[in-house]
N, C-alpha and C positions, 0 to 999 in steps of 0.2 A: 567537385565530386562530393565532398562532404555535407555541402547546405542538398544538394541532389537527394543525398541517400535520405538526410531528414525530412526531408520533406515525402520520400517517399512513406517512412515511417509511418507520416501523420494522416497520411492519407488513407494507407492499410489499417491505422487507428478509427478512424471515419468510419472506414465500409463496416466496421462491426456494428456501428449502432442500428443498421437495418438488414443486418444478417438475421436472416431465416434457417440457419443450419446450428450444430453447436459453436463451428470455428467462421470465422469472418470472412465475406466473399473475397480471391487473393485478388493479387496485381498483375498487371500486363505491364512489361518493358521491351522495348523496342520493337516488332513488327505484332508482336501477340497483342493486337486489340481489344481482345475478348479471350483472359486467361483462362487453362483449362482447369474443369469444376474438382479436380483434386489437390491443385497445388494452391500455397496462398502468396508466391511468388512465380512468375511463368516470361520467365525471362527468351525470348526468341532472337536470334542471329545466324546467320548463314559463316561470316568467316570471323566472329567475333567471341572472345571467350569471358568469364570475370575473375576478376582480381581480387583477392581476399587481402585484408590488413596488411604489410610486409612489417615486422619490426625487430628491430634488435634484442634478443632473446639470450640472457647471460645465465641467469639462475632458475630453474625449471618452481623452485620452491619463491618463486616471486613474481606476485599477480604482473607490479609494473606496469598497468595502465592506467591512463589518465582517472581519474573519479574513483580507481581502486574499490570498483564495486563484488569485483571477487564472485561473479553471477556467473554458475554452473554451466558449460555448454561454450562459455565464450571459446571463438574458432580466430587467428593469426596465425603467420608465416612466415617461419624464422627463417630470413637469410644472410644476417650481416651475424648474427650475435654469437658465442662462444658452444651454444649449446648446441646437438646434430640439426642439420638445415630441416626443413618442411613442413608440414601441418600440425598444432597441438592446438588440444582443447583445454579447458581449464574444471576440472572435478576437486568436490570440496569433500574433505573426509568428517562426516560429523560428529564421528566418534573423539578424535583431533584434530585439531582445526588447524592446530602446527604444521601438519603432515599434508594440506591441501597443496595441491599440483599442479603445473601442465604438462597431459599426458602427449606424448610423442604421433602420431595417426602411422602407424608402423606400413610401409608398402613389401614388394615382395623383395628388392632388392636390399631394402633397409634390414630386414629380415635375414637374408644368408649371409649378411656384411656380421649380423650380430653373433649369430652363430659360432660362423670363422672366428670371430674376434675370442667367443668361449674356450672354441677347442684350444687354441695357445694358450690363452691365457690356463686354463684347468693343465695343460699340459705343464707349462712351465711353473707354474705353484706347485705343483707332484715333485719337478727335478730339484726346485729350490728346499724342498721337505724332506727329499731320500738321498737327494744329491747321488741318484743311482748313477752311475757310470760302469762298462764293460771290467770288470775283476773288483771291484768294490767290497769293502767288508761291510756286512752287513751286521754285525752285529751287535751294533750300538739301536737297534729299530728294538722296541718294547711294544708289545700286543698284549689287546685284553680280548679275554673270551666272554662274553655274560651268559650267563647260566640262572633259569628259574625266575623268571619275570622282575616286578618291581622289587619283590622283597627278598631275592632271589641272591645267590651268589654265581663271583666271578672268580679268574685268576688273570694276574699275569705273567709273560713269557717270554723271553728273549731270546735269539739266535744264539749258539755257541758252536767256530769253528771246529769240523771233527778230525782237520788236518789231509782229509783227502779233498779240500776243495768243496767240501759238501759244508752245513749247518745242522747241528741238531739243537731243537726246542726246549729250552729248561724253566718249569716255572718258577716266578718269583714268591719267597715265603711273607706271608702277615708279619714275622717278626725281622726279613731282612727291614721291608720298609722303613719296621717304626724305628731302627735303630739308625738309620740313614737319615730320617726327618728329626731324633730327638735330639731336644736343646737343652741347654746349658743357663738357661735365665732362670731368677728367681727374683721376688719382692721381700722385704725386708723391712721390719716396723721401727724406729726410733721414738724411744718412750721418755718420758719426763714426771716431775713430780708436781702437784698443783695442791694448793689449799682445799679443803673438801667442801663445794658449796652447802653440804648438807649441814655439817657443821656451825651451827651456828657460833660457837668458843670461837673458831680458828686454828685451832692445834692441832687437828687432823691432818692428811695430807695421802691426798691418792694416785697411783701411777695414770698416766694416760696416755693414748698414743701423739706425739708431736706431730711426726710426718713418716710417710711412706717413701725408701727409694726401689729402684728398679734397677737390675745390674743386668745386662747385657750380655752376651755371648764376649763380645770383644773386651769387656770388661773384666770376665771370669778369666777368661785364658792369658790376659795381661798380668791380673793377677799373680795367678800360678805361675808364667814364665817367671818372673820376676825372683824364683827362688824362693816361695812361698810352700812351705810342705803340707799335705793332708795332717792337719792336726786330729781330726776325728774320722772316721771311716764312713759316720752315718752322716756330715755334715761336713762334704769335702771343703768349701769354702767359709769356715768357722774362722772368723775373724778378720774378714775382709772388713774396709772402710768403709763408712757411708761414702766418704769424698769420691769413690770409686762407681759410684752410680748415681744415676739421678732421682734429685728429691720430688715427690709429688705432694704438693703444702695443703695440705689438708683444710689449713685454720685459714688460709689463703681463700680458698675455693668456699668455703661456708662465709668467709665477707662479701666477697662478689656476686654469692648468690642468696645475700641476706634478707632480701623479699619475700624466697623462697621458706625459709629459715622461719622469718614472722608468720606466713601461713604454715605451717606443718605444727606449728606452736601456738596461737591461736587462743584457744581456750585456755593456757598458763599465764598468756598476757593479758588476755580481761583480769582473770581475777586477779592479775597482780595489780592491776591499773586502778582497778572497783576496790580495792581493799589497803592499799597504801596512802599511809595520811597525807592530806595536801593535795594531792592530784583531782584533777577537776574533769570531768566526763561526758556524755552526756545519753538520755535518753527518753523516748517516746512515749509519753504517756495522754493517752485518749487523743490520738492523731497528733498531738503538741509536743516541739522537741523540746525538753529541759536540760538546763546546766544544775549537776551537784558536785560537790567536793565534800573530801574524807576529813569530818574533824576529829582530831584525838578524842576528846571528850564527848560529844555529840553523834558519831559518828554520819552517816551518812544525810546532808542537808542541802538543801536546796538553794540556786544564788538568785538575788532579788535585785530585779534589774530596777526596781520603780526606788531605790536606794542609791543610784549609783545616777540619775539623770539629774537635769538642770529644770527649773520652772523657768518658761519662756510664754510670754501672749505676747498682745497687737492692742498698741496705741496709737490714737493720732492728734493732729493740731495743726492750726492753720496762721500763717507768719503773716503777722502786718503790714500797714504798711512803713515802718520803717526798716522790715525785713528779721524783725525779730523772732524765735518759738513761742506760741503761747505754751498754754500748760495743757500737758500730756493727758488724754481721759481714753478708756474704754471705749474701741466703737460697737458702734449700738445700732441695731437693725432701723429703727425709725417705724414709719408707719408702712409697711409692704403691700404693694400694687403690682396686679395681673404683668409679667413680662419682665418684671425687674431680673436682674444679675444678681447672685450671692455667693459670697465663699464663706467656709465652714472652715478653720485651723482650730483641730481637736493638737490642744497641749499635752504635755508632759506633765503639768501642776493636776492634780486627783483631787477630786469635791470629798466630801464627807461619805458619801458613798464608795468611796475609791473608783470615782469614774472618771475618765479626763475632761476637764474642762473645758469649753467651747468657745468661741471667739469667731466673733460673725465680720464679715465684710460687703456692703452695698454696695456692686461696684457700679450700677446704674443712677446710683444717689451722688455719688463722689463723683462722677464724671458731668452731670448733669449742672453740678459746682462749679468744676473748674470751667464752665463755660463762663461763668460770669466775671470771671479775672481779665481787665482790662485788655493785658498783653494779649491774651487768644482773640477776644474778642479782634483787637486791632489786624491780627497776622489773618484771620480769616477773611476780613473786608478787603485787604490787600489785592489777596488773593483772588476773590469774587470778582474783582473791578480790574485787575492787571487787564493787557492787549491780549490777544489769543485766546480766552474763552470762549466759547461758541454760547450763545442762551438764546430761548424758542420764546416768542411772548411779541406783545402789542409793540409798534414802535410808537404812537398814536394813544397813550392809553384808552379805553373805552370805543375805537374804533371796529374792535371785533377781526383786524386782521392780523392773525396772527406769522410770521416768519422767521426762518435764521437771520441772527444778527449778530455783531460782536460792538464791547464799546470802545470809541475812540477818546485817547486822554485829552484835554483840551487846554492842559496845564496849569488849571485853576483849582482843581481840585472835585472840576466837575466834568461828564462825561455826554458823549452825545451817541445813541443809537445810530448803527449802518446795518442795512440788509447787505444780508450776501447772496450773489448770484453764485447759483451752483450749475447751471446750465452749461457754465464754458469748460468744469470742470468734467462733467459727464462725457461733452466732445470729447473731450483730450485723453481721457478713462478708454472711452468704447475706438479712438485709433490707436491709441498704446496699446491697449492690454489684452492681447490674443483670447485668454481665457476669458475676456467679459464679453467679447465676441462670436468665438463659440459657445456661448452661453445664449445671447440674442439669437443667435440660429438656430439655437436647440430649442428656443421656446417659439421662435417663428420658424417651424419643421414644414417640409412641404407633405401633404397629404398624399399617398400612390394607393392607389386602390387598382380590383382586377383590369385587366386589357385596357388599362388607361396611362397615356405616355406626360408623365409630370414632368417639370422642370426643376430641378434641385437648386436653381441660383446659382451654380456656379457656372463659370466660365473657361475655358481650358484653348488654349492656342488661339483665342476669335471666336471658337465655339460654344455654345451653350451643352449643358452637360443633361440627358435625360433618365430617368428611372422609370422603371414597371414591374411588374408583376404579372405573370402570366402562369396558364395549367397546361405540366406538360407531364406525359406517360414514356414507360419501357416496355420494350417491347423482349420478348425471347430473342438472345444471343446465338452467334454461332461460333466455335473453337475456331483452329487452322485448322483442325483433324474429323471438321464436320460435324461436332457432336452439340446438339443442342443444349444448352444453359437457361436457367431460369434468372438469367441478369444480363446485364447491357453496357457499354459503355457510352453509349450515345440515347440520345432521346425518339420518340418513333416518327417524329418529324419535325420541321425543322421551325423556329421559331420568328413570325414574321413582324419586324420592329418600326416605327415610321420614325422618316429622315434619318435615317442610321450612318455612321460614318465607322467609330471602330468599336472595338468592346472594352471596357477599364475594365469588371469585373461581374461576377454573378453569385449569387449566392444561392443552394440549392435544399430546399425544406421539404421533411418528410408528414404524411396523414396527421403529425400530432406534433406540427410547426415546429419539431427542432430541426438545425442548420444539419447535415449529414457530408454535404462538399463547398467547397467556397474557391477550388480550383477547376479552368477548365484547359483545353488545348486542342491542336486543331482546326482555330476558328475560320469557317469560312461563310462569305455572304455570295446573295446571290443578285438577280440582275432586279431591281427593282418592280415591282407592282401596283399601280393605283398606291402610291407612297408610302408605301411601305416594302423592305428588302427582308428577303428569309435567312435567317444566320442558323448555319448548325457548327454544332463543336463535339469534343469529347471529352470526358471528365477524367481531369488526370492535370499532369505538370509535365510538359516538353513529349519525353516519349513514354511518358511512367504513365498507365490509365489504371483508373480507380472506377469499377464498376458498381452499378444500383441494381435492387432487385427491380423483377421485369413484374410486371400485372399490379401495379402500384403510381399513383396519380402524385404527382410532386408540384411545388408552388417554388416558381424559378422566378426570382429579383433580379433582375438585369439594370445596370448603371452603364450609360459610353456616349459617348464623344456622338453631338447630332451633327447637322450637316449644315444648322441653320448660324447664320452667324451672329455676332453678340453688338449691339450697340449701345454705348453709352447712353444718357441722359444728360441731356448739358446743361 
């Protein structure tokens, strides 16, 4: 079912390329031949229905399909999973994409199920709120009235038994509230003494705060239980502990956030950095960073790197032979030719002009050298002459015929030329090697031109397989419901092929040679004629039809099975 549906897809993809309308001509499945000119699916059946997606459906806020494309519209049918059974679509909310869904496709039953489900539920959330019951006191229920809009005032009001069974309404005062809501906490500062940084002596010394605690309601009243008396009136808990509430460490929370601390301070720390001797800095001057440090006497100077490096260059020398160094010299460019190699090692040592000294390298002249050092020489001839080289050239000098050949060692130290035949190699190449075979086929192609029946070379069951190309039209369609269409699912007759046996495939091209269909179904042939048999079809897959527009001339490539049969060459 699943390769079915894609394939229908790709078909409905197709008929767009030579649609004449905005939306692409639709599809016919099952008896609809020729679907009708408003749907772009026209699915026909007498006792036959379709089946949407079924899947297991758990969390409404979870796409859960395969490729998790989360594509608006998407339609399944939740019948195994946790969530209410039926139809949901999938809607993206683009304001939150957190919030995207599958919405439920509500029917009428699903509908007074929810309702019912409301009224209890709203019902029983009221009785769980008032816990109203027949003689109930009610007068633990508090009511607000609002009064005069947004900026407006209220009050509120509670029931009070009047003793005959009735209630009567009493509002609540602004100062019962606040005295009902007011607490008992306060903060409390723990101070200490510190050296005065301003002070440069040191014999100062100024309070500051250490840490802040916070005392609690349970705190206050443990206190006081405890047998504690109002010492002062305006300061009932004068003299409580710090240990009695909690410390909040102030010098704590400025180290952990000492990042913080360095930026809000910022401008004290340059100039204390820029201005305290010894410390080193740095800063940009004419796009160039520099390092300076604070000297006591000299104050602000600059550091000099060309004081503080190594002088380093490049010598060379070339070892005897009894493997000795000679003596070390300067290298030195030599006389320099079009293509040479050079390297340039600009030093650290500075000329008279404080510029760095230069130190050249030829590395076309130094390589050019060590060819002549025995040992390369010898590992190259080795090399040259070893078995398995291939080399192109006379076997014959002066014969003028040139071919592959390799040397053979003769164990004397001398060698004898062999051609190589490659002939038996290429056999064994073009039966091995698939691709070097389709490759020969593709360069020996067979030619098909109009109304002419080619031979492709292949061979299929004893048969020889042929190709053509032929010009075929659409004609005006008709619905099931009689209505004329300007498209077709068939051709306006039928196509007459010579020695035909069965169809492998077709391929179907529109006024400006692109492919449009490459599926067809339906096929049938007829009783033959002066040798040749008329085959019509439909364009489509099984019962799925893919229709062409009608008043439009098409060039149809037909490939199938001839009738003639294949014989060897012996």
């Amino acid at each position: 079912m699943k390769k079915k549906i894609t394939t229908l897809f790709l078909l409905a993809l197709g008929a767009g390329m030579y649609a004449q309308t905005p939306d692409p001509i639709g599809m016919g499945v099952g008896t609809a031949l020729v679907p009708n000119k408003s749907a772009i699916l026209d699915i026909a059946a007498s006792k036959k229905g379709v089946l949407i997606p079924r899947i297991a459906l758990n969390d409404v806020k979870v796409f859960g399909l395969e490729g998790d494309s989360k594509t608006e519209s998407m339609l399944v049918f939740n019948d195994k999973g946790t969530a209410a059974k039926g139809f949901y679509y999938w809607t993206n909310n683009t304001t939150t994409p957190a919030e995207s869904k599958w919405e439920l496709i509500t029917s009428e039953s699903v509908l007074n199920q929810k309702i019912d489900e409301l009224k209890n539920y709203v019902d029983t959330e009221i009785k769980k709120i008032t816990n109203i019951v027949d003689g109930a006191n009610l007068s633990y229920l508090v009511a607000f009235n609002p009064t005069g809009g947004a900026n407006g005032k209220g009050e509120f009001s509670y029931l009070v038994p009047d003793g005959s069974g009735g209630y009567t309404q009493k509002a609540i005062t602004f100062a019962e509230l606040i005295a009902l809501s007011e607490t008992k906490t306060f903060m409390k500062a723990e101070m200490h003494k510190i050296k005065d940084p301003n002070d440069e002596t040191g014999k100062t010394e100024v309070e500051v705060v250490k840490a802040y605690y916070y005392f609690n309601e349970d705190a206050v009243n443990a206190w006081l239980i405890a047998g504690n008396d109002i010492k002062d009136i305006n300061d009932p808990v004068k003299g409580i502990p710090f240990t009695s509430g909690f410390k909040i460490d102030v010098v704590g929370t400025v180290s952990s956030n000492l990042e913080q601390v360095f930026n809000d301070n910022r401008k004290f720390i340059d100039k204390f950095i820029t201005k305290s001797e010894g410390n080193v800095f740095a800063e940009v001057v004419n796009n160039e960073v520099k390092l300076y440090y604070i000297d006591k006497t000299n104050g602000k100077t600059e550091v000099n790197f060309n004081t503080l490096e190594t002088k380093t260059n490049i010598q060379k020398t070339i070892v005897d032979a009894s493997g000795k160094e000679g003596t070390y010299t300067d290298a030195t460019l030599g006389t320099l030719k079009e293509g040479q190699i050079l390297f340039k090692y600009k030093s650290e040592e500075l000329d008279a002009n404080q510029q760095p000294v230069n130190y050249y390298l030829n590395i076309t002249e130094e390589v050019k050298n060590s060819f002549n050092h025995q040992d390369i020489k010898d590992e190259l001839n080795k090399y040259l002459t070893q078995g398995g080289n291939v080399y192109y050239g006379e076997i014959t000098t002066g014969d003028g015929k040139f071919v592959l050949y390799h040397l053979i060692d003769n164990g004397d130290g001398t060698f004898t030329k062999k051609p190589i035949d490659i002939s038996e190699n290429i056999i064994e190449t073009i039966k091995t090697n698939d691709k070097v075979t389709e490759l020969i086929k593709e360069k020996t192609k067979e030619i098909v031109e109009n109304n002419v029946t080619t031979e492709t070379g292949e061979v299929i069951g004893g048969f020889k397989v042929f190709k053509t190309i032929v010009s075929a039209s659409v004609v005006q369609g008709e619905t099931s419901d009689g209505t004329k269409v300007d498209y077709n699912t068939t051709f306006s007759e039928s196509i007459k092929l010579e020695k035909f046996s069965r169809l492998l495939n077709v391929e179907i091209l529109d006024d400006k040679g692109q492919v449009v269909l490459t599926t067809v179904t339906d096929v049938k042939a007829g009783s033959a004629d002066q040798g040749k048999t008329p085959v019509e079809f439909r364009f489509g897959v099984g019962k799925m039809y893919a229709p062409l527009a009608s008043g439009k001339q098409y060039d149809v490539i037909l490939r199938y099975i001839s009738d003639e049969k294949f014989t060897p060459t012996k």
